[in-house]
N, C-alpha and C positions, 0 to 999 in steps of 0.2 A: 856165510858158512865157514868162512877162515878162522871166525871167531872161537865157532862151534867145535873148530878140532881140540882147541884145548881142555876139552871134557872129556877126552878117551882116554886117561888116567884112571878117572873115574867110573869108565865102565860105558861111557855117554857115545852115540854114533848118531848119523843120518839123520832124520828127521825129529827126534826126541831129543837127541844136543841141538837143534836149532831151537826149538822152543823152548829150553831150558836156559840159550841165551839171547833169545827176546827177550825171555820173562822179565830175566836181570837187568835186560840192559833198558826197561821200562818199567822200575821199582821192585821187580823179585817177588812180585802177587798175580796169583789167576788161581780161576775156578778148574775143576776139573773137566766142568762142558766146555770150556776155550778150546785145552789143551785136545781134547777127543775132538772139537771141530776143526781144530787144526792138520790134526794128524787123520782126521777120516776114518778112522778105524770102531771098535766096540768098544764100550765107556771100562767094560773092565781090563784092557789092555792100559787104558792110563790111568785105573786103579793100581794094578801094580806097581806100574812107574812110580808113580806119586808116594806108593809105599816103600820103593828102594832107593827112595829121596830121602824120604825121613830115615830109615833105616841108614844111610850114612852118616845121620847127624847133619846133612844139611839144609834144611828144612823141615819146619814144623805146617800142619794141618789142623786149623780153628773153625770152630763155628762164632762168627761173629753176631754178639749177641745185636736182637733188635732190627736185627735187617733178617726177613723172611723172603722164602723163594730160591735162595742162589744156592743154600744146601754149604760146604764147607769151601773154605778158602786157603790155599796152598801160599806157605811163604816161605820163600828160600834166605837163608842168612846167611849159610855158609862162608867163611870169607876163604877158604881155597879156592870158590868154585871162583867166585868174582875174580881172585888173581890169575885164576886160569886161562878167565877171558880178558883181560889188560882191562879192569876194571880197579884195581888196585884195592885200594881200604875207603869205601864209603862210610860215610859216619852212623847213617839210618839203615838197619836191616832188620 
């Protein structure tokens, strides 16, 4: 969770900055059923999220083609958010 504070710049608190810095800190990819099984709550509460993600420009939301079932796939690039949490400059995002 120490990590996680560094995301309240961004708007990021409690348990939606933690899984925001999992994500990152495990390649910056998840589905949106993780993210709502993580967090317990109704799938379009981390609709939202997912869309005030992209909406800051730090992550984009793909259908990847050729793989069926998993529905869209969430990737964060952002590289403020990574220096937020002392991930510094990754080269893959």
């Amino acid at each position: 969770m120490e990590r996680a504070e560094g995301l309240k710049p961004f708007g990021w608190r409690g348990r939606r900055a933690e899984w925001i810095a999992l994500a990152c800190f495990h390649g910056g990819v998840f589905t949106r059923a993780q993210w709502t099984s993580f967090l317990g709550c109704h799938h379009e509460k981390v609709g939202r999220a997912v869309r005030k993600l992209v909406g800051q420009g730090v992550a984009i939301e793909e259908k990847p083609p050729g793989i069926k079932g998993i529905g869209r796939i969430c990737r964060i690039h952002g590289r403020p958010i990574y220096k937020a949490l002392g991930l510094g400059d990754r080269r893959r995002r």
